[in-house]
C-alpha positions in Angstrom: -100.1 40.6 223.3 -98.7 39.6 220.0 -95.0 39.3 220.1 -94.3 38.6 216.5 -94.0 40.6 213.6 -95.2 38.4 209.8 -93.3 38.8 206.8 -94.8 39.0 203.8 -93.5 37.2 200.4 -91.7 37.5 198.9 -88.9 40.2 199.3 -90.2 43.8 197.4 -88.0 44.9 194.5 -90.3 48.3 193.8 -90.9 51.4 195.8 -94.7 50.4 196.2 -94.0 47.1 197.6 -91.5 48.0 199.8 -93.8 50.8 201.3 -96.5 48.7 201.6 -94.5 46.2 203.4 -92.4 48.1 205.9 -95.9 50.0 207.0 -97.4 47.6 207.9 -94.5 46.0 210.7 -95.1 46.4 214.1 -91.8 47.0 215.9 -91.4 45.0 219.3 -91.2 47.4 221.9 -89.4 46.6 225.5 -91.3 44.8 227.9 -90.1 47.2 230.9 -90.2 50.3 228.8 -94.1 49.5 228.3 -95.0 48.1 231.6 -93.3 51.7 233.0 -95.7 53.8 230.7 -98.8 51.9 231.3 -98.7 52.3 235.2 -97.8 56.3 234.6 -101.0 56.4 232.3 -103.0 54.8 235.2 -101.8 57.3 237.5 -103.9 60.3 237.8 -100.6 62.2 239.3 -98.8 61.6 236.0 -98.5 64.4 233.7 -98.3 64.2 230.2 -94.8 65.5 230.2 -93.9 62.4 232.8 -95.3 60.0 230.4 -93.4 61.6 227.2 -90.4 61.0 229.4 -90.7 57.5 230.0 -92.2 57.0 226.0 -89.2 58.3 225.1 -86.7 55.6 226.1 -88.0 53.4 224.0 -87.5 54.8 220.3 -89.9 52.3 218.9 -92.2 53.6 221.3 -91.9 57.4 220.7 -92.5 56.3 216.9 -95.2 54.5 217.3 -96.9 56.8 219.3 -96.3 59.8 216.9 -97.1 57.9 213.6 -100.5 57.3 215.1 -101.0 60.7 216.3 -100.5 61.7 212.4 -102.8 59.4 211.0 -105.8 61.7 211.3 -103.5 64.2 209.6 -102.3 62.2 206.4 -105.3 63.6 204.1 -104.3 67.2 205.2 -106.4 67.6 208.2 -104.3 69.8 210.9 -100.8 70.0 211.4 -98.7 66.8 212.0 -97.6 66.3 215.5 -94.0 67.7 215.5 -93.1 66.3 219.2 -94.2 63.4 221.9 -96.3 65.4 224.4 -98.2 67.2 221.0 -99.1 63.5 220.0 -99.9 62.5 223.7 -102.3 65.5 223.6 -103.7 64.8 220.5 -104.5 61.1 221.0 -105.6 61.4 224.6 -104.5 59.0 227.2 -107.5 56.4 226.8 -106.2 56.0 222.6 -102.4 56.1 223.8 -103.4 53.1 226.3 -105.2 51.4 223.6 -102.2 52.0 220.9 -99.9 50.5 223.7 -102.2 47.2 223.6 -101.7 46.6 220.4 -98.4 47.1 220.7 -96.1 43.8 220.6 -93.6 43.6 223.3 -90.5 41.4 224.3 -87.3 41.8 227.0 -85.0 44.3 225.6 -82.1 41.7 224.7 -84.9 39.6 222.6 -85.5 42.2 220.3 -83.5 41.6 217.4 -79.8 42.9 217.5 -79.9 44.2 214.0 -83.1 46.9 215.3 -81.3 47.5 218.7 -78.2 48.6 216.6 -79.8 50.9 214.3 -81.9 52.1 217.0 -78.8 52.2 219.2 -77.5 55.1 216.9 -80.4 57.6 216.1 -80.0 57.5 220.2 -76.7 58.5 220.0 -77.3 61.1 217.0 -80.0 62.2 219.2 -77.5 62.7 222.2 -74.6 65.2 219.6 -77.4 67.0 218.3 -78.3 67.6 221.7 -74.9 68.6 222.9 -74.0 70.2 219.5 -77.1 72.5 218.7 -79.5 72.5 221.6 -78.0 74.9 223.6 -77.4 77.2 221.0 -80.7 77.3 219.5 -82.6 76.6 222.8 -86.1 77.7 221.5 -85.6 74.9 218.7 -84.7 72.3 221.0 -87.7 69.5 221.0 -87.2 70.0 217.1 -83.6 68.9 217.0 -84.6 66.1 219.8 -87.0 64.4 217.8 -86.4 64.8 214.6 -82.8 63.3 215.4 -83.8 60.9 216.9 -86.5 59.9 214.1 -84.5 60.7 211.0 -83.2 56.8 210.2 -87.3 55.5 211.7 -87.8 54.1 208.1 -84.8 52.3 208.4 -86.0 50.4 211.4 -89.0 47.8 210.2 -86.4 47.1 207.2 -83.9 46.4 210.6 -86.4 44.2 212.0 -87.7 42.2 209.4 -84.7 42.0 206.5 -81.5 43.1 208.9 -79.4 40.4 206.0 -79.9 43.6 203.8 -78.6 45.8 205.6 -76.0 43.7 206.4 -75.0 43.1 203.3 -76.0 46.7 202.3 -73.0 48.0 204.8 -70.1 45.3 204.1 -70.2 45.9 200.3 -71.6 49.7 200.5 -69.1 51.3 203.3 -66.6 48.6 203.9 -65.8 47.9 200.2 -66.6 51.1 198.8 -69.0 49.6 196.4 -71.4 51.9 194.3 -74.8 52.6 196.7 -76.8 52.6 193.5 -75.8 49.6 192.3 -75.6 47.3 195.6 -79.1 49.1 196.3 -80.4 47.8 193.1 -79.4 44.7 193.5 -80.8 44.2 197.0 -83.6 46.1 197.1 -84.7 46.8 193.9 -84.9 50.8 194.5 -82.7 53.7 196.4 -82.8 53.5 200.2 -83.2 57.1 200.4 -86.2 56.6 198.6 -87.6 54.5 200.9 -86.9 56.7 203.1 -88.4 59.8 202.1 -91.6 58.0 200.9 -91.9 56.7 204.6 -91.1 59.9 206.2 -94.2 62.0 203.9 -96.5 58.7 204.7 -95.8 58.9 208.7 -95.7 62.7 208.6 -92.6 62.5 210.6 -91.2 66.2 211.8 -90.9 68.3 209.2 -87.0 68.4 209.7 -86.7 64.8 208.7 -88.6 65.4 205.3 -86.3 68.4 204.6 -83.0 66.6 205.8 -84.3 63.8 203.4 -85.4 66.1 200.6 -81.6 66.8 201.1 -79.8 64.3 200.3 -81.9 63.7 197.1 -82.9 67.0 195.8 -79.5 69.5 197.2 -76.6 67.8 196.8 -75.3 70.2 194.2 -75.5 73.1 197.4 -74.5 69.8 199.9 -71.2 69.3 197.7 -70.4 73.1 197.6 -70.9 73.7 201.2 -68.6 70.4 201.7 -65.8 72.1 199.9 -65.6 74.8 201.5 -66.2 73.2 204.9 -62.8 70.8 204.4 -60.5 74.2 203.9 -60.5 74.4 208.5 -57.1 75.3 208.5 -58.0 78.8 207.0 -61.7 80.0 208.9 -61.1 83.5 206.8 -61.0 82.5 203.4 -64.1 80.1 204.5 -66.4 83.1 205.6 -65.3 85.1 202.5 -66.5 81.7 200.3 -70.0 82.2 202.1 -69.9 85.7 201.7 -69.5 85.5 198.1 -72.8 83.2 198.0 -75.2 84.5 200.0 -77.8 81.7 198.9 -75.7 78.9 199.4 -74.6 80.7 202.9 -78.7 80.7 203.9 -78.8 77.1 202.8 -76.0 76.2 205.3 -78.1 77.8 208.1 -81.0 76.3 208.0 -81.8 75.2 211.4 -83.4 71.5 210.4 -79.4 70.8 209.0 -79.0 70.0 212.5 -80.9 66.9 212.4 -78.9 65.8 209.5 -75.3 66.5 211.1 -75.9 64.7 214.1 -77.3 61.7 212.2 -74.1 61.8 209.8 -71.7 62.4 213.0 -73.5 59.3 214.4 -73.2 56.8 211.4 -70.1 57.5 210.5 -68.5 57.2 213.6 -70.0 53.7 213.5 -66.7 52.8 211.0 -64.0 55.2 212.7 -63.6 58.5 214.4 -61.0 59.2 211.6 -62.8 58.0 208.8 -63.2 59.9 205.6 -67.0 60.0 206.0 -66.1 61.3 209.7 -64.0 63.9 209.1 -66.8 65.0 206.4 -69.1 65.8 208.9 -67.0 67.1 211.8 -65.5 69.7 208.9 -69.1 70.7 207.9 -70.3 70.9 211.6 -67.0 72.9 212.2 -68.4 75.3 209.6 -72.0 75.7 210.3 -71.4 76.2 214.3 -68.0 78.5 213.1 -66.1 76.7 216.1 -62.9 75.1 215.3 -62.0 71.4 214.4 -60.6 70.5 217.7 -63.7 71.8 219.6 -66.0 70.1 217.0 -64.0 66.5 218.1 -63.5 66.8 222.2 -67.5 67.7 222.1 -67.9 64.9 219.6 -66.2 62.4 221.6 -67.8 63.7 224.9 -71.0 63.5 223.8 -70.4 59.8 222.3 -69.2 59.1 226.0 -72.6 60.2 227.7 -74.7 58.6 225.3 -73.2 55.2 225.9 -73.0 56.2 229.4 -77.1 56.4 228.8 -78.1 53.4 225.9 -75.1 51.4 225.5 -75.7 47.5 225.6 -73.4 44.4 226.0 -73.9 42.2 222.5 -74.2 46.2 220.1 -71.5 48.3 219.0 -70.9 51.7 220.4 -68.2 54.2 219.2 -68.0 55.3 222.3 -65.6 52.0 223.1 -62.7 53.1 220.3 -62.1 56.4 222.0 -59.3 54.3 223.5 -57.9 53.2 220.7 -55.5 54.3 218.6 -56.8 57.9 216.8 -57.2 56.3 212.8 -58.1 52.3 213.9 -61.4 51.6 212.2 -64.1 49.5 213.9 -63.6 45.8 213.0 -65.7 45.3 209.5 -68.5 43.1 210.5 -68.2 39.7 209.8 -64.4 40.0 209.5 -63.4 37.7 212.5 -64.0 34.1 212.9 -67.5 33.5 215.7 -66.0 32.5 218.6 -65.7 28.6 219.1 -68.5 27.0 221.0 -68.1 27.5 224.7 -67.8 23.8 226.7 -71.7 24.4 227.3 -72.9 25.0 224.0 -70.6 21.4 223.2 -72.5 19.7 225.7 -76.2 20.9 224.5 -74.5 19.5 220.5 -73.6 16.2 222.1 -76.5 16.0 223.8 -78.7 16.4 220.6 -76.6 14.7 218.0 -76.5 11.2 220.5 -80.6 11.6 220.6 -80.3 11.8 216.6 -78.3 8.4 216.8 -80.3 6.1 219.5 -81.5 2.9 217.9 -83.7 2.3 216.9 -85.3 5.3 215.7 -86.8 7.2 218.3 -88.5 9.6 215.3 -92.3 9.4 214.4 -92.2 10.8 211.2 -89.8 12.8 208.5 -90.5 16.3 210.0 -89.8 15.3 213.9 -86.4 14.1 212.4 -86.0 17.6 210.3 -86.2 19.2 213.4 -84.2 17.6 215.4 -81.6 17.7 212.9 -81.8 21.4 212.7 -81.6 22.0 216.4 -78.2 19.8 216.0 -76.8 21.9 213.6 -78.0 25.2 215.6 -76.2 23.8 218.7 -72.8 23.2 216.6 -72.9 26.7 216.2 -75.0 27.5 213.3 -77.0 31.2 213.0 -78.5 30.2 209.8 -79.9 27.3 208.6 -81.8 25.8 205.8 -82.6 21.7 205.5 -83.9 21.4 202.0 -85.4 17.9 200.8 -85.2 16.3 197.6 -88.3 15.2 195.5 -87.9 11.8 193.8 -86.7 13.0 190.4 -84.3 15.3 192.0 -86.2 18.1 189.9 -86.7 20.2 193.3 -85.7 21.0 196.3 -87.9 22.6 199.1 -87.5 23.7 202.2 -88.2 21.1 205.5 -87.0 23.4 208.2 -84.8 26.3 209.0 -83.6 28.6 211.5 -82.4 32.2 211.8 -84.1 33.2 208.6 -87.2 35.2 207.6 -90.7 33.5 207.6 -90.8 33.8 203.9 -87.7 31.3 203.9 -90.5 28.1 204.4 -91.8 28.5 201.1 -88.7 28.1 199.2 -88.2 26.1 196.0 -85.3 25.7 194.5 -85.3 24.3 190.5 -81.9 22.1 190.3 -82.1 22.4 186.6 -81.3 25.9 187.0 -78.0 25.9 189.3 -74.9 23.6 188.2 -74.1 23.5 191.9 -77.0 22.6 193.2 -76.9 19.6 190.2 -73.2 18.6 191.5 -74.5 18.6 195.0 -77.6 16.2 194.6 -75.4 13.9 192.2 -73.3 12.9 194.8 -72.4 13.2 198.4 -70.4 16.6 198.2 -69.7 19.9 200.6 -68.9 23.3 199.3 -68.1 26.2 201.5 -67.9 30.0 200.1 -64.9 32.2 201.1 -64.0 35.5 199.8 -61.8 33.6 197.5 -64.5 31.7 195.7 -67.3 33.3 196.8 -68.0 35.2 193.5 -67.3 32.3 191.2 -70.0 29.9 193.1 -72.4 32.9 193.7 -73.1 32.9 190.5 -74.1 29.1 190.3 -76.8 29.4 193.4 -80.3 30.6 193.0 -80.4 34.1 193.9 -83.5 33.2 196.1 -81.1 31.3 197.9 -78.3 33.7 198.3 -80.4 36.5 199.3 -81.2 35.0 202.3 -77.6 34.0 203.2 -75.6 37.6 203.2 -71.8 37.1 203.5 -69.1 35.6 202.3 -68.5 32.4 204.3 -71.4 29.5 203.5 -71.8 25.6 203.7 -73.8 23.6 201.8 -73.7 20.1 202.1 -75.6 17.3 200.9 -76.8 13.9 203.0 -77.1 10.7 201.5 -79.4 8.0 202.4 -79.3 4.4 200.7 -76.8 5.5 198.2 -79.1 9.0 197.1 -78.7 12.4 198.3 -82.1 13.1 199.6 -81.1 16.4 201.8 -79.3 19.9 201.5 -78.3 21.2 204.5 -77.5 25.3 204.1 -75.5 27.0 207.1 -74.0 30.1 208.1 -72.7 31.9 210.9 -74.3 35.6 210.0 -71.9 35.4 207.2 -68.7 36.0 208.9 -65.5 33.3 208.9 -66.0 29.7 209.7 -63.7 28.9 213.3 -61.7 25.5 211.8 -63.7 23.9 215.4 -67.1 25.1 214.0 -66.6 23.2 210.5 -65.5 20.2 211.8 -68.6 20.2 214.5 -70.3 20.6 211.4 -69.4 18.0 209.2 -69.7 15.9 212.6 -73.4 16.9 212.8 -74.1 16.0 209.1 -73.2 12.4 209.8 -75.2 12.4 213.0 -78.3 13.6 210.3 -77.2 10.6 207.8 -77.2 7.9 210.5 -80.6 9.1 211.7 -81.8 9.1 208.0 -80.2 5.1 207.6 -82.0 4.1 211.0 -85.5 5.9 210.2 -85.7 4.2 206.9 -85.4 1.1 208.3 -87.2 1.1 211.7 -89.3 -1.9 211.9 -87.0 -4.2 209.7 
């Protein structure tokens, strides 16, 4: 089976594009999560509501399962299928076997974080819309499942295949407090929720998902009335009379597919803090459609938080569930704010090991590109996430890209004009390192292709260039995921650049 997903070049900046592209990704699904639904599909004791079961624990499963189901049904033809064992049914169990196939799959913990994270939390919006609206509207049940747990499925192939984005998309959007239109622009070129809801009518995803979308861009005049109200708790009187006195906007709060979009909104906000203004937003409004006070709204909240990373939780993702401990108002640590953790005595050994095979004399390299790559699996091993070895043509007019690491296929064909960036001019006129902090970071984003820094999210970057004979012939660009630089991890890095430039001096002059 394939176990890679190809990304198209370059990045889309329209609606159309962006549709076109995130269609077409396959989303890895778990290795044991498939190899569990296979054998249930061979067993002739299995029923279909067995097999749902295990399709379910795999949310990239679930949706691959129902998009194909609605295929046949995007011209019109029948009625989407709403849940997992309606798409089972619909397929039959020889087309579900055949859809698994195709499937690519990979162990859980290779799947990239970014998807497991996003995925990580429609599971736990899935779990409080369970807890919060199941029981209470029992006969609706399998529509709150799945269309919670489905609602941010657009979101995912963006996850899998630009997660810098969405990176970047939450450190400037929800830990800055920077305008979503305008970061959105500038990264993608169009509204996310656009993407979204133009996903959602393509896959004919539950028919909660489109309203919950439909929304957020269409309601938020009756969304912002309804919130208003919602934040006056202290007084549950004068909030009925409010509704009272609107009957319409009263039968807007009731609509039972609001469910799917207050457990998603409990969900992803509680990813910054239980406290949080965009928390206490959705608690108040859940307080108000389920007319249950504030204090039940937050011990379910927090119990249900507790089961669901009792259920889905994983080592290396982040789960709210963990600052129930903590003190009431402490937000979640912005991503990226701490320094990576300095290279454990193992992963100094593996550097060592690669930087002396860089240095043995004389040069053990065959050719240009067998250097490139050792040099990039020397700066990986210093502690590098992402990395780009551009090389210099002779009239220093160009630089393109030799090998990298930790970055998006489309990365390979990069070419950078020099005329057009006055750092990249300072940097290929002399020996010279820059490294971007928060401090600077604005001034010398400004200077660098923007090809360039869209690939490199963050604030903390190093770009240095290696000389050979007295001419820079190399740029080497490095990150750690775009958090703070540990003082251990620059130094192993100007270390490993030297390593590169000895190599360079010794391969130019094997055989004299």
């Amino acid at each position: 089976m394939a176990n890679e997903t190809n990304v198209p070049t370059p990045k889309p900046t329209t609606l159309e594009g962006w549709i076109k592209l995130l269609d077409s990704v396959r989303l890895p699904v778990p290795q044991a999560s498939h190899d569990r639904v296979c054998q249930a599909i061979r067993n002739s004791r299995s029923s279909l509501r067995d097999i749902a079961e295990l399709i379910q624990g795999s949310p990239a499963l679930a949706l691959s399962v129902i998009r194909e189901a609605n295929r046949q049904v995007r011209s019109g033809l029948g009625e989407p299928a709403e849940n997992l064992e309606v798409a089972i049914n619909r397929l039959g169990l020889k087309r579900t076997e055949e859809l698994l196939a195709r499937l690519p799959t990979l162990p859980q913990m290779q799947i990239p974080a970014t998807l497991r994270q996003l995925q990580l939390i429609s599971q736990h919006a899935t779990q409080q819309a369970n807890g919060f609206f199941a029981s209470r509207l029992a006969r609706l049940w399998q529509d709150i499942h799945w269309g919670s747990l489905l609602f941010l499925s657009p979101l995912w192939p963006m996850a899998l295949i630009y997660p810098q984005l969405l990176e970047e998309w939450e450190r400037r959007v929800i830990h800055r407090g920077e305008s979503a239109r305008k970061v959105e622009q500038q990264l993608f070129g169009v509204r996310l929720l656009d993407i979204c809801q133009a996903l959602v009518d393509l896959w004919r995803l539950p028919i909660w998902v489109q309203q919950g979308y439909r929304l957020l861009l269409k309601e938020q005049r009756e969304l912002v009335k309804v919130l208003r109200i919602a934040r006056d708790s202290d007084h549950p009187l004068r909030q009925q009379n409010s509704l009272d006195d609107d009957p319409t906007l009263r039968r807007w709060l009731n609509q039972p597919a609001n469910t799917v979009l207050l457990a998603n909104g409990l969900a992803l906000s509680a990813q910054q803090a239980w406290d949080s203004p965009h928390s206490r937003r959705w608690q108040h409004l859940t307080s108000l459609y389920l007319q249950v006070s504030m204090d039940e709204v937050q011990q379910q909240l927090h119990q249900q938080a507790a089961n669901s990373a009792r259920y889905h939780a994983m080592p290396d993702l982040w789960h709210p569930a963990v600052s129930l401990i903590w003190p009431w108002d402490t937000p979640r640590q912005q991503a990226g704010s701490q320094p990576t953790p300095p290279p454990t005595a193992q992963d100094l050994a593996k550097w060592r090991k690669v930087c002396a095979e860089l240095l043995v004399e004389p040069s053990r390299f065959a050719n240009a590109m067998h250097l490139t790559t050792s040099a990039r699996d020397a700066l990986v091993a210093c502690g590098m996430r992402r990395v780009l070895i551009l090389m210099a043509d002779r009239t220093h007019a160009n630089l393109r890209v030799h090998q990298s690491a930790g970055l998006p296929k489309d990365a390979a064909s990069l070419n950078l004009l020099v005329s057009q960036s006055t750092v990249l001019q300072r940097l290929l006129a002399q020996q010279a390192q820059v490294r971007l902090t928060p401090e600077n970071n604005a001034q010398f984003s400004a200077l660098l292709p923007a090809s360039l820094r869209s690939l490199f999210g963050g604030e903390h970057l190093l770009l240095r260039s290696l000389v050979n004979n007295g001419r820079v012939i190399m740029l080497v660009v490095a990150d750690q995921g775009g958090g703070p630089f540990s003082d251990i991890t620059v130094q192993a890095f100007g270390k490993t650049a030297q390593c590169i430039e000895k190599a360079l001096h010794s391969f130019s002059h094997r055989g004299q």
